[in-house]
N, C-alpha and C positions, 0 to 999 in steps of 0.2 A: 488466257482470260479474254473475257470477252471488252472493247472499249465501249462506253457506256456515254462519255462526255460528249463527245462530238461526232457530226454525221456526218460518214468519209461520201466526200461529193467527185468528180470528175476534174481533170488536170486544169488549170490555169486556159492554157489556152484552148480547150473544152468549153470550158465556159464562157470565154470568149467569144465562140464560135455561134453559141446558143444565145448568146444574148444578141450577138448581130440579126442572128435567124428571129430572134423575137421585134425586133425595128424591122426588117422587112414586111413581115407578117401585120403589125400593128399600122403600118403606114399604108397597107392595101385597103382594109377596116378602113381606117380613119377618111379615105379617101370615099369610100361608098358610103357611109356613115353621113358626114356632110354633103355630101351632092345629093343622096336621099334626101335629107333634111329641107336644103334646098327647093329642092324641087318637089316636095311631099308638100313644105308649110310646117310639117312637122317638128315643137322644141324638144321632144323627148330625143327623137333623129342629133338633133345638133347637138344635144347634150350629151348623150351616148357620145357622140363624133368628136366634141370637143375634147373627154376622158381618153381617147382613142391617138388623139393629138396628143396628148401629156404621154399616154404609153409609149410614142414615138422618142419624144425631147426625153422623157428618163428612160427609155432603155440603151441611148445615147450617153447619158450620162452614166447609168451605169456601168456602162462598157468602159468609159475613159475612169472611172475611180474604182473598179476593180484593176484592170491594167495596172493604176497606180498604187495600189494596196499591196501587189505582189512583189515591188521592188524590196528588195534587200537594205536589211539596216543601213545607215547612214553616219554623220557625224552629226549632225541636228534631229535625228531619229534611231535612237540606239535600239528601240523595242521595234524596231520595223516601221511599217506603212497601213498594217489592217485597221487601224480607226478609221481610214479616209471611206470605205463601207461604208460605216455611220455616217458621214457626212457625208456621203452621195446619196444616201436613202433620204436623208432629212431634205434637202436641196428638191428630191422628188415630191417630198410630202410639200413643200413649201410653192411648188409648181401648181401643182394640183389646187389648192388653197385659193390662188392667188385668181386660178382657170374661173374655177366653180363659183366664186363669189360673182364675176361677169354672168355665168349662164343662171345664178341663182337670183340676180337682179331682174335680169331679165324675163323670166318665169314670174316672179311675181308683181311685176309690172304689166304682163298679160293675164295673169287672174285679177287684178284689182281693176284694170279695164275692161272685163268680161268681153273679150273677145268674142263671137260668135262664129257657128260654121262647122266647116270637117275639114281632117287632112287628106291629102288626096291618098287616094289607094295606092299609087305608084310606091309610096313609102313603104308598104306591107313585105314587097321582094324586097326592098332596099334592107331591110330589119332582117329578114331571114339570112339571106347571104351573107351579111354582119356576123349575125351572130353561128355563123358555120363556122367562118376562116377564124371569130374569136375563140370556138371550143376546142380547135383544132392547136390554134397558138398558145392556149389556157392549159391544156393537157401536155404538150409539147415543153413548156417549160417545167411545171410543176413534178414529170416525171428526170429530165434530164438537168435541174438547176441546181440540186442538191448542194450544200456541203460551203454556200456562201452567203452573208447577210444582207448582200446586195440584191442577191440573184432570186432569191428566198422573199425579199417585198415584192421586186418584179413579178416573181410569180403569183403572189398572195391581189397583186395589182390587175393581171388579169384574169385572175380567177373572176376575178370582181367585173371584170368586164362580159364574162357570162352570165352575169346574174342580173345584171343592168340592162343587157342583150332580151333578155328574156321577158323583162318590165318593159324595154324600147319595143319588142311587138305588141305585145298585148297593147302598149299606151296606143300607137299609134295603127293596131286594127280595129282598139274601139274608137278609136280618133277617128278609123275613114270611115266607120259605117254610122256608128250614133253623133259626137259630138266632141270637138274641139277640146274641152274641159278635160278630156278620159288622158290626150294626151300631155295636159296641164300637168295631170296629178300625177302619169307615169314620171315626168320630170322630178317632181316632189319627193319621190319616192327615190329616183339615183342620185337626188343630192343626200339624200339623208343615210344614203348606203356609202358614199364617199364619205361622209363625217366621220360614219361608223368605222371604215377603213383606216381612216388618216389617225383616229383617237387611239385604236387597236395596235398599231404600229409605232405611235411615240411610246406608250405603254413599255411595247417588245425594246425598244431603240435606248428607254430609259434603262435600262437592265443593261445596256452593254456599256454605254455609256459612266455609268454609276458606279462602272466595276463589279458587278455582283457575282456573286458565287455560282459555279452550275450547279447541276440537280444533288441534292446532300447524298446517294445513293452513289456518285462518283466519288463524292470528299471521302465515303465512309473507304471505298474500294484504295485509294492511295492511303489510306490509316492501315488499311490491315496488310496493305505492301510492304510500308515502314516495320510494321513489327513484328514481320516473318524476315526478315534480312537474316543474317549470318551476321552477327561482330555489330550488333544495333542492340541497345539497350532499351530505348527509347525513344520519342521524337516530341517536339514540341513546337508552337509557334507556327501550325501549318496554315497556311494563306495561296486561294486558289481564286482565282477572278478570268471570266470570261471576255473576250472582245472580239467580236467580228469574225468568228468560226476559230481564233485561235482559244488556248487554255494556257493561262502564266501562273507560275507557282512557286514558292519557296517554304523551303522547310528545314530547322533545325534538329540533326540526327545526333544523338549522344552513342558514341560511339566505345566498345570496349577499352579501357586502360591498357597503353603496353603498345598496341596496333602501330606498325610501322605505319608512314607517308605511306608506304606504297599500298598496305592493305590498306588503310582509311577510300586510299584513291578507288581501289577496283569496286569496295563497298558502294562508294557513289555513283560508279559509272552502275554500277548490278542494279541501285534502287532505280536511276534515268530509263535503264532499262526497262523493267520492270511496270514503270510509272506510265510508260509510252502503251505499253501494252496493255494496260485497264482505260489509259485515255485516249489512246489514241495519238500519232505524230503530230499533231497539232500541238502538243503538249512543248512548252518553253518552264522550264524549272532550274530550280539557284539550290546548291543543297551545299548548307553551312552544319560541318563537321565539328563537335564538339568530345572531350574527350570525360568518360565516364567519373563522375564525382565534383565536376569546375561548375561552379557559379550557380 
């Protein structure tokens, strides 16, 4: 059978590895990004640069609370570590937030003083080369991030920084050739693309957080595992909730009358089996044996 649930990504310290390579990469950006800006006059430049900076601080952060998501259950953590994902994504969105509200004050404190003038043309290569080493970091993640909730903002994070990349030229080549304002409004435009990112993402964050179910096309594929068993009568009480690339689940099997311990046992281990292989190993499940005709 095919797994349906969840999307098999590369080992732990694979991604690890990938999210390092993505802080390097972000912190070269970040680096031409502001000295562009700098030296251009350009806010679209330092706004880009500033986003560029946040890319640096969470991909940092993402590194240390995927690291910490992998540790093995505990005594104060029996279901494991994968929530701490969620809370390192949030911690990201909450950076971001906190970034943008400074460069969004400051933009509109230079349009309500109607600045006049141009950016200088030097910012034009500064915007291109940006946005090279971003498409290249953008691409880089998104194909090798796979299969983590962390890793999967990250990406979705600088994807966004291509598309901002993209606004940051145009603002600031109609910035050095007509007027000051062109680069105003490219500003306007990546703050409004960050909202858009930060809003899209508690959205996704609330659903892991909330417990929520994966796609019903998985629930439906562990219904009809249950009721192809051997020595299964029935099933009932099935509860399947997603978190942070894992899948946890419990289900009560009514199991034929008569069945030794020891058949009941292999029955469960056959349906885990079973269950892994339409979900996927990510799959953590409880299977409560009842015996056909009770309660």
């Amino acid at each position: 059978m095919e797994a349906v649930a969840v999307k098999r990504g590369f080992q732990p310290l694979e991604v690890e590895r990938i999210l390092l390579a993505s802080v390097a990469g972000n912190s070269l950006v970040c680096l031409l990004k502001i000295v562009g800006g700098l030296l251009s006059g350009s806010m679209a430049l330092l706004a880009d640069g500033s986003d560029s900076l946040l890319n640096v601080a969470s991909g940092l952060i993402a590194f240390k609370f995927y690291r910490e998501s992998r540790k093995p259950p505990d005594k104060e953590h029996r279901y494991g570590h994968t929530m701490l994902e969620v809370y390192g994504s949030l911690l990201i969105l909450l950076l971001m937030v906190a970034t943008f509200s400074f460069v969004g004050y400051a933009t509109v404190d230079r349009f309500l003083h109607r600045v006049e003038g141009k950016v200088s043309s030097i910012g034009i290569a500064f915007a291109v080369v940006s946005l090279t080493i971003n498409l290249c970091v953008s691409t880089f993640l998104k194909l090798m991030g796979g299969g983590s909730a962390i890793a999967l903002t990250e990406a979705r994070h600088t994807s966004l920084d291509v598309l901002e990349g993209i606004v940051t030229l145009v603002g600031v080549s109609l910035g050095a050739t007509l007027s000051v304002l062109y680069d105003t409004a490219a500003t306007f435009v990546i703050l409004g693309m960050v909202a858009y990112f930060v809003s899209k993402t508690l959205v996704e964050l609330e659903r892991e957080i909330t417990a929520a179910s994966p796609p019903e096309e998985a629930v439906r594929k562990l219904e009809e595992v249950f009721q192809q068993l051997e020595g299964v009568v029935s099933h009932h009480d099935l509860r399947v909730r997603r978190a942070a690339g894992k899948v946890f689940a419990d289900v009560h099997l009514v199991v034929k009358r008569g069945l030794s311990i020891e058949d009941v046992h292999k029955v469960c281990d056959e349906a885990e089996r079973r269950a892994k292989r339409v979900v996927g190993d990510a799959l953590d499940i409880i299977i409560h044996a009842e015996p056909e005709g009770e309660g």
